[in-house]
N, C-alpha and C positions, 0 to 999 in steps of 0.2 A: 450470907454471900452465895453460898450453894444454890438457894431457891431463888434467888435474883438473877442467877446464870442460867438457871435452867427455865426461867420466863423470859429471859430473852434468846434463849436456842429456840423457843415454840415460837415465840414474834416473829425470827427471824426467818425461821420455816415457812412462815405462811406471807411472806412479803408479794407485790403484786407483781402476778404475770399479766393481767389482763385488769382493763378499768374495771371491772366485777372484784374485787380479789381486795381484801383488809389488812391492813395490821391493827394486829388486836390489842385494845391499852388493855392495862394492869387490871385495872378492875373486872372486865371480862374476864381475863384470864382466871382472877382469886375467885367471881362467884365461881368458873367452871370445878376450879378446883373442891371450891367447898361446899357443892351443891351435888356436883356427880363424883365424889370424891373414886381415884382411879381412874378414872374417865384419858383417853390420850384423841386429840380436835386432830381433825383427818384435813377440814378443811374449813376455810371462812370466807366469804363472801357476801356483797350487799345484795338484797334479795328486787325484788320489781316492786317492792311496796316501800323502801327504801330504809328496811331493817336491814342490821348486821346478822344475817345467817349464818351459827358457827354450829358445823359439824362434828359430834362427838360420838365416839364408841363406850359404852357405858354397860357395864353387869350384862354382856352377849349384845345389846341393842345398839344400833345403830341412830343415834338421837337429834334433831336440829332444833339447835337451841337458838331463840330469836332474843334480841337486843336495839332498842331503839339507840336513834343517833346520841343519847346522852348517856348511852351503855345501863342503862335503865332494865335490866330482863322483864320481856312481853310475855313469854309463853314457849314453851318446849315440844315437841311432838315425834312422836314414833310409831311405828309399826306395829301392830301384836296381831299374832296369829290365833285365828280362833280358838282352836284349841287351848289356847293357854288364858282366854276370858274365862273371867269367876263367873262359875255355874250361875250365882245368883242373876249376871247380868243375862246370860243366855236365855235363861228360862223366864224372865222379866221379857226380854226379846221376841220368845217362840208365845208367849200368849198373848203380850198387847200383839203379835202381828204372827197368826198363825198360816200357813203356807208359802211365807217366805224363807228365804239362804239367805244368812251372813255372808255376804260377798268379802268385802272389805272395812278393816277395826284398825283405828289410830290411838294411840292413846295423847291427850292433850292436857298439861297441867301450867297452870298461870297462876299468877300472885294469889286471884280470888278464888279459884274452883278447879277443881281437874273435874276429867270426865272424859269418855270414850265415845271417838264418832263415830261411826257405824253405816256402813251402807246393804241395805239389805233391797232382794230382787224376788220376786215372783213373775216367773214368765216375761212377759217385758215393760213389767210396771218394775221400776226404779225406785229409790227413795234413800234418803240421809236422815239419821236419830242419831239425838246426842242424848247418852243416859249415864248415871253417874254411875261409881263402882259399886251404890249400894242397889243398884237397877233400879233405882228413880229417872225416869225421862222429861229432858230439861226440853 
């Protein structure tokens, strides 16, 4: 009964102020719980591509976790700061692409693969790399 109550205080939290704005079924709710387990959803919303974007705080990170209209989980993504990439993938980085800065790193995990996106700059040449955590580039 406890944990039925306490899934409908988080429903009930995120009910809609604005046609953006979801109430989350049950099942979103359990994988959240049993995939970021500790995890507390800041925020949910339908996104422009017409997934349920649910916002979680997760082990320091700030996480959006995507769900198609069948509550189906798409794909997760967050933020990580250079510093905190596994040396391997840096140094996979600084030699397939020597004179460039890691500008900006997401981390992205989905049913079939994770992997890190990466945007790296040299002067004002641009570019986006997807490489895995073993710094294999996909």
């Amino acid at each position: 009964m406890k944990r039925v109550f306490s899934v409908l205080i988080v429903a009930i939290s995120l009910l809609a102020c604005d046609n953006h704005d979801v109430l989350l079924s049950s099942s979103i709710i359990d994988f959240i719980q049993k995939e970021y387990s500790g995890a507390t959803i800041r925020n949910a919303e339908y996104d422009d591509d017409g997934f349920y974007e649910v916002e979680i705080r997760h082990n320091s990170y700030i996480k959006d976790v995507h769900f198609d209209k069948k509550d189906n989980w798409v794909y997760t993504t967050w933020d990580v700061r250079v510093s905190n990439l596994p040396e391997g993938v840096k140094s996979a980085v600084s030699k397939k692409y020597p004179g460039y800065r890691i500008d900006d790193v997401d981390f992205i995990e989905s049913p079939e693969k994770s992997y890190y996106r990466i945007e790296i700059e040299n002067g004002g040449l641009e570019q986006t790399i997807y490489v895995s955590k073993e710094g294999n580039f996909n």
